[in-house]
Residue, then its C-alpha position, 0 to 999 in steps of 0.5 A: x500500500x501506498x506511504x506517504x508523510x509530512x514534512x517541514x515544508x520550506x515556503x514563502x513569507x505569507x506576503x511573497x507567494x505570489x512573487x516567488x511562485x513560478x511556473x515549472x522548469x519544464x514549460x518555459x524555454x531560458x528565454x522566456x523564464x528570463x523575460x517572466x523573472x525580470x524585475x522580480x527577484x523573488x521569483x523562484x524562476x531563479x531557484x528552478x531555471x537558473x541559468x537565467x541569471x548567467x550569461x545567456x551562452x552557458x550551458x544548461x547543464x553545466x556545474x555553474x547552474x546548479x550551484x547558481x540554484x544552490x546558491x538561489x535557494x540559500x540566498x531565499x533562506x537567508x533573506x527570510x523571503x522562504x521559511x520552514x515550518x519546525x513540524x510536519x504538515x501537509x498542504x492542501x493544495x486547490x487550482x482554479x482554471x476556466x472554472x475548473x478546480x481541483x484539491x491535491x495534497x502536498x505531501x512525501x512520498x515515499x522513494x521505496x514505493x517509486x522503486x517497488x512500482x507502486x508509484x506507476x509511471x506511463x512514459x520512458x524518461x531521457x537519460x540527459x534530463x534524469x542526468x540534470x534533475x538529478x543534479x539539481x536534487x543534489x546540488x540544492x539538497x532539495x526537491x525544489x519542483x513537486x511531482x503530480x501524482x494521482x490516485x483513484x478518488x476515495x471518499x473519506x480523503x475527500x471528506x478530510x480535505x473537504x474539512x480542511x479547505x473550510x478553514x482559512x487559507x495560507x495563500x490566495x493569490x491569482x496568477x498573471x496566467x488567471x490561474x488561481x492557487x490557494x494553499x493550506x496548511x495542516x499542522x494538527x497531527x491527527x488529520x494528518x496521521x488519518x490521511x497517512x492511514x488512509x493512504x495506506x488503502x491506496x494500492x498504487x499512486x501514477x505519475x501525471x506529471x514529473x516522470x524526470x523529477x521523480x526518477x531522479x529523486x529516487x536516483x539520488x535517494x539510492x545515491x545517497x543510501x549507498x554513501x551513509x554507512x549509518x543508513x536507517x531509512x527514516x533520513x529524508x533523501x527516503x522521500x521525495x516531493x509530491x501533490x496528490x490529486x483524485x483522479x476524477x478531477x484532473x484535466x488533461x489537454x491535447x499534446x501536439x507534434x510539429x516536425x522540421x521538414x517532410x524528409x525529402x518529399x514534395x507536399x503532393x507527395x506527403x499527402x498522397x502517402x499519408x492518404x493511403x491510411x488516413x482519409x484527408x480532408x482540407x478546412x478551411x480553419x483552425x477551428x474546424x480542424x481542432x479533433x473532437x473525437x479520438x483517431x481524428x487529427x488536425x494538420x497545418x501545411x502550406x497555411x492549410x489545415x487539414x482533418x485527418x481520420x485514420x482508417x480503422x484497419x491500421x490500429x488494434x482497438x483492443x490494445x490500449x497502447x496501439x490504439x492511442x491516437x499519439x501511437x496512430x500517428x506516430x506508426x503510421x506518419x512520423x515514423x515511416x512517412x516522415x522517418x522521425x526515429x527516437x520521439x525521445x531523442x530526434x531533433x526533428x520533432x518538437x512537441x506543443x502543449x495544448x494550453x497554447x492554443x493551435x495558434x501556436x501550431x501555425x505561428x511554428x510553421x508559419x515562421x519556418x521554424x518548422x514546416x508541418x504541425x499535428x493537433x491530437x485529441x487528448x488521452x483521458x485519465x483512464x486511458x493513462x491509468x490503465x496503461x500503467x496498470x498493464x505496465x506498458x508505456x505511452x509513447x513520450x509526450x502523450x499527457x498534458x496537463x493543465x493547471x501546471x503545479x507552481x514551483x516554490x509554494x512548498x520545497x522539500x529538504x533532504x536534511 
């Protein structure tokens, strides 16, 4: 069953959480991280992408950042811009977005759990990122970014945090996105010890977002197991930062491919052997090419969309894996049509969060960057969860999820 504790969460002065919390490392560019921080000092921008404060030609993964982000997080410390809470407490955690909430639970999870496999992962992770978030971990001595977990809903957890969010809250702020965050802090030992024991009915937790962070976590975990003679397991490197949220009310959104070129085809010649296994059909809009309904795609060529609807024989409904619409396009277009090898690895794709809009799609093609963008229809949560269940794994960068959990609401020591 599923462990889970509290911890002396590091967070911000009660005036500041909307100054110091930040979009995640993972969703903005160095570029743009540097243009949001600008002006702000207290942004945790600093901490998590901080690079931002080196010349703009380093390496991202050069020692410099992540002593820089170190040297960040003390300098937060020292100011008494974060403090630490001297008891365990778990956070509750509430976002609101285009009147959709959801109320997670910030907590540690537990590093033996990830190894065991009752933390459940549905994407294969890069060993460069693994490799960089595990250097952050260790050079900050923290867990400066959360993972978001997810559980099969369960009643009394409800009923827990329904209590809770009745009292007032440690923070309310809105942020420039209009995305609401509202955090409370549980200090009484007894919630916390009944949501510990309810947990423990929990057979397994899945990864929704941070598959990097949490592998990483658990790698330094090992690390650091290894290196203390003296090792116990009640040493915090044990536990690693997460938000638990039901799954019943998680929100995944599209997540959309562009690819560079058409690997030495024509455009004629492109769309002829993409009709072989799909019907393809001009729109006149992005509007009317955005899929509302699975196994259907949206593509942008020559400032033309297309609706693209795969044809039933070229996939196996009965597998879950096969028959997602990112596995359909990438077997039957981006692999063979368009010899996009490794998604993990080639260069030649890049991959769009449907938060940006399909505006985002024409504005890559249309500037050059590059030169054809797909719009998928989203997975739903059951589709994830059963997957990982089966112990398969989606293609990479299947799931997006909206809202993205703020950086530096609450950081978890490993001291």
């Amino acid at each position: 069953m599923v462990k889970i504790k509290g911890l002396k969460g590091i967070r911000p002065k009660q005036d500041l959480a909307d100054k110091i919390a930040s979009r995640p490392y993972d969703v903005l560019n160095s570029e743009e991280a540097r243009v949001e921080a600008k002006g702000n000092p207290y942004s945790f921008l600093h901490v998590v992408k901080s690079e931002i404060d080196l010349p703009g030609d380093i390496d991202h993964y050069d020692e410099q950042v992540y002593l820089k982000a170190a040297e960040n997080l003390q300098t937060m410390l020292q100011k008494s811009w974060l403090i630490q809470d001297e008891n365990d407490c778990i956070y509750v955690y509430r976002q609101i977005i285009d009147g959709h909430e959801q109320y997670g639970l910030v907590v540690d999870a537990s590093v033996n759990d990830y190894i065991a496999g009752k933390i459940k992962i549905h994407e294969l992770t890069r060993e460069l990122k693994e490799k960089d978030r595990t250097n952050h971990v260790k050079y900050t001595n923290a867990n400066t970014g959360p993972v978001f977990l997810t559980y099969n809903a369960d009643e009394t957890i409800d009923q827990l945090v329904e209590k809770v969010v009745n009292e007032k809250p440690e923070y309310d702020f809105t942020a420039d996105d209009g995305i609401r965050h509202t955090v409370w802090v549980i200090s009484d030992a007894d919630t916390i010890q009944s949501l510990i024991t309810q947990f423990d009915q929990i057979p397994f937790t899945y990864v929704a977002d941070g598959h990097h962070r949490s592998k990483s976590a658990a790698m330094v975990g090992e690390i650091r197991r290894k290196a203390n003679p003296d090792h116990t397991g009640d040493e915090e490197y044990n536990w690693f930062l997460a938000v638990l949220f039901p799954h019943n009310q998680l929100n995944i959104i599209d997540y959309n491919r562009v690819v560079t070129d058409l690997n030495g085809l024509s455009e004629q010649e492109f769309i002829r052997k993409i009709a072989e296994k799909f019907t393809v059909t001009p729109v006149c809009c992005k509007g009317s090419a955005k899929p509302k309904n699975t196994n259907t795609f949206g593509m942008y060529l020559s400032q033309q969309w297309y609706v693209l609807k795969a044809k039933p024989e070229i996939f196996d409904k009965a597998d879950p894996v096969d028959s997602l619409d990112v596995s359909i396009l990438t077997k039957n277009i981006l692999q063979p049509v368009l010899g996009i090898g490794d998604l993990r690895k080639d260069e030649r794709i890049d991959f769009v969060g449907g938060i940006r809009g399909l505006g985002e799609l024409e504005k890559r093609v249309d500037s050059g960057e590059m030169v054809v963008a797909f719009a998928l229809f989203p997975v739903s949560i059951k589709q994830l969860m059963a997957i990982a269940d089966a112990g398969k794994i989606m293609p990479p960068k299947t799931t997006w999820f909206e809202p993205k959990l703020r950086s530096g609401l609450v950081v978890h020591s490993l001291e």
